[in-house]
N, C-alpha and C positions, 0 to 999 in steps of 0.2 A: 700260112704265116708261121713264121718261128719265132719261137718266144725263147728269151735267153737267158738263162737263168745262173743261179751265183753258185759256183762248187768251188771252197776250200781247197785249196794247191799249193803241197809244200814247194812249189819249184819257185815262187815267190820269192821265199825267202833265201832259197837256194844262192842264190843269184848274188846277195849280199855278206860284205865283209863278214866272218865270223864274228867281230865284237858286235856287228850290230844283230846279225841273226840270234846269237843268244842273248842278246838284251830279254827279249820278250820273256823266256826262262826265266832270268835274275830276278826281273820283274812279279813273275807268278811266284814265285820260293819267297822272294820279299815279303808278298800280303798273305802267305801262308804263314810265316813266324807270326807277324802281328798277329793273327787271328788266333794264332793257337796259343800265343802271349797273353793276347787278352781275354781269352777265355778260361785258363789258370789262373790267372790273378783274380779274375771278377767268382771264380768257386771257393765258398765256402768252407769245402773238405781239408780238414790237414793234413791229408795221404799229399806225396809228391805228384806233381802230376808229371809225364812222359810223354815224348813223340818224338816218331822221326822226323827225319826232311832227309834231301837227298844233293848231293854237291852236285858242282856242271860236270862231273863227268860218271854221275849217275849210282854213287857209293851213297851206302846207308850214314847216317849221321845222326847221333841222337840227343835229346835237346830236354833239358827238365826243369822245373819250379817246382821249391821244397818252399811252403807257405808257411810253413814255422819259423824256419832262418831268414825267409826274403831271399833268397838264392837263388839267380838264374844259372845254370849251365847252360853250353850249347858246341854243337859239332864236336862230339865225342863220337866214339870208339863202342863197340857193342859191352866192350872190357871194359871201357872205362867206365861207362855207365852203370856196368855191372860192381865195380867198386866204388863206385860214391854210394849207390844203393844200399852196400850191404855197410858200409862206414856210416854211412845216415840212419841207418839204423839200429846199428850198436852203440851210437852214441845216445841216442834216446831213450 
Protein backbone atom coordinates (compact mmCIF):
# COMPACT_ATOMS: atom_id res chain seq x y z
CA UNK A 1 0.00 0.00 0.00
CA UNK A 2 1.34 3.70 -0.75
CA UNK A 3 0.71 6.26 1.32
CA UNK A 4 0.88 9.72 -0.29
CA UNK A 5 2.04 12.27 1.41
CA UNK A 6 2.17 16.32 1.16
CA UNK A 7 5.68 17.81 -0.25
CA UNK A 8 5.73 21.74 -0.84
CA UNK A 9 6.45 22.47 -4.70
CA UNK A 10 7.35 25.71 -5.97
CA UNK A 11 6.08 24.56 -9.42
CA UNK A 12 2.55 25.37 -7.94
CA UNK A 13 3.03 28.65 -8.00
CA UNK A 14 5.06 28.58 -11.04
CA UNK A 15 2.24 28.19 -13.01
CA UNK A 16 0.63 31.51 -11.91
CA UNK A 17 0.31 35.17 -13.22
CA UNK A 18 3.41 36.92 -11.48
CA UNK A 19 0.91 39.29 -9.64
CA UNK A 20 -0.52 36.58 -8.18
CA UNK A 21 2.56 34.50 -7.39
CA UNK A 22 4.11 37.37 -5.51
CA UNK A 23 0.90 38.16 -3.64
CA UNK A 24 1.87 35.48 -1.08
CA UNK A 25 5.59 37.76 -0.65
CA UNK A 26 3.64 41.11 -0.29
CA UNK A 27 1.55 39.39 1.95
CA UNK A 28 4.48 38.05 4.41
CA UNK A 29 6.67 41.74 4.07
CA UNK A 30 3.08 43.15 5.19
CA UNK A 31 2.82 41.23 8.68
CA UNK A 32 6.45 41.67 8.98
CA UNK A 33 6.15 45.69 9.21
CA UNK A 34 3.14 45.37 11.43
CA UNK A 35 5.03 43.21 13.87
CA UNK A 36 8.04 45.07 13.86
CA UNK A 37 5.68 48.29 14.17
CA UNK A 38 4.24 47.07 16.93
CA UNK A 39 6.79 45.90 18.75
CA UNK A 40 8.70 49.55 18.60
CA UNK A 41 5.81 51.33 19.54
CA UNK A 42 4.77 49.01 22.49
CA UNK A 43 9.00 49.41 23.85
CA UNK A 44 9.61 51.44 26.39
CA UNK A 45 13.38 52.41 25.38
CA UNK A 46 13.91 55.94 23.88
CA UNK A 47 16.84 54.52 21.67
CA UNK A 48 15.30 54.51 17.98
CA UNK A 49 14.43 51.42 17.03
CA UNK A 50 15.79 49.84 13.29
CA UNK A 51 15.11 47.05 10.83
CA UNK A 52 15.22 45.91 7.67
CA UNK A 53 12.76 44.62 5.26
CA UNK A 54 13.42 43.82 1.84
CA UNK A 55 11.52 45.15 -1.55
CA UNK A 56 10.06 42.44 -4.35
CA UNK A 57 12.98 42.52 -5.96
CA UNK A 58 14.97 41.53 -2.96
CA UNK A 59 17.15 45.00 -2.11
CA UNK A 60 17.76 45.87 1.53
CA UNK A 61 15.42 48.68 2.82
CA UNK A 62 15.44 50.15 6.21
CA UNK A 63 12.68 51.19 8.34
CA UNK A 64 12.83 53.09 11.91
CA UNK A 65 10.79 54.56 15.11
CA UNK A 66 12.40 57.52 16.94
CA UNK A 67 9.99 57.16 20.17
CA UNK A 68 10.89 60.60 21.32
CA UNK A 69 9.56 62.54 18.02
CA UNK A 70 6.72 59.62 17.22
CA UNK A 71 8.47 59.27 13.87
CA UNK A 72 8.17 56.52 11.54
CA UNK A 73 10.51 56.25 8.68
CA UNK A 74 10.48 53.53 6.28
CA UNK A 75 12.19 52.01 2.80
CA UNK A 76 15.35 54.01 3.01
CA UNK A 77 18.56 53.65 1.68
CA UNK A 78 21.51 52.12 4.00
CA UNK A 79 22.55 56.21 3.57
CA UNK A 80 19.85 57.42 4.32
CA UNK A 81 19.32 55.80 7.28
CA UNK A 82 22.58 56.40 8.02
CA UNK A 83 21.79 60.24 8.12
CA UNK A 84 18.64 60.59 9.98
CA UNK A 85 20.64 58.66 12.48
CA UNK A 86 23.33 60.82 12.85
CA UNK A 87 20.88 64.20 12.48
CA UNK A 88 18.62 62.44 15.29
CA UNK A 89 21.28 62.51 17.06
CA UNK A 90 22.92 65.84 16.95
CA UNK A 91 19.89 67.29 17.51
CA UNK A 92 19.39 65.86 20.95
Amino acid sequence: MRSQAYWPSNHLTADLPSGLAHLGQTWKATMAELVHRAIAYLDVSHQPHVWKSLDPQGWTLWNAYDPQSGQWISKLSDTEMRIWLEQRHYQG
